[in-house]
N, C-alpha and C positions, 0 to 999 in steps of 0.2 A: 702316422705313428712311427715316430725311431726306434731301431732297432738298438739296444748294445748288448755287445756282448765281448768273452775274452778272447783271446787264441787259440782256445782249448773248445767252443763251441761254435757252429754254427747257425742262420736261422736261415732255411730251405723252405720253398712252397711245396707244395702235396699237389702233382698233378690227376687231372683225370683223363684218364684214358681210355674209357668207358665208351662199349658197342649200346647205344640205347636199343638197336631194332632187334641184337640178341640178347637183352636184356640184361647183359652183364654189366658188372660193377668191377674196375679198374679201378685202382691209383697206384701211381707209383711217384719217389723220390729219389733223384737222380745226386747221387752225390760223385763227385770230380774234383781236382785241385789240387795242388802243392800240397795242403794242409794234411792229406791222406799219407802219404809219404814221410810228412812231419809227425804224425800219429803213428809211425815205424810198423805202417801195411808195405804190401810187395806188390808188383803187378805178379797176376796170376796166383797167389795166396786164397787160399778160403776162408772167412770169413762166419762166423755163427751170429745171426742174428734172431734174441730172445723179445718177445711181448712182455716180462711180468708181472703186467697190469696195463689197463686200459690208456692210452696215449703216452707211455713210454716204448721206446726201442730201446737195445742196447746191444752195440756191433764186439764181439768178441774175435781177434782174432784164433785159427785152431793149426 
């Protein structure tokens, strides 16, 4: 399956990073890249990231 998409989105896989034998459940998404800096983030900037609903995020900077 192709992906497309604009400049303004990305499509990232959802890793797992999950201990099975401590029975915990991990995942995480790594986001890195030029694009972050073109979305006017800083290194070392905070970030707020919202759920407001089941399979959205939304990264605000604070």
């Amino acid at each position: 399956m192709k992906h497309t998409f604009s400049e303004r989105s990305r499509v990232l896989k959802v890793e797992d990073t999950s201990d099975p034998q401590r029975g915990q459940v991990k995942l995480r998404i790594r986001l890195e890249g030029k694009w972050l800096a073109q979305a006017d983030l800083q290194a070392n900037q905070q970030v707020r990231i919202v759920n407001p609903e089941p399979g959205l995020l939304t990264i605000q900077s604070i």
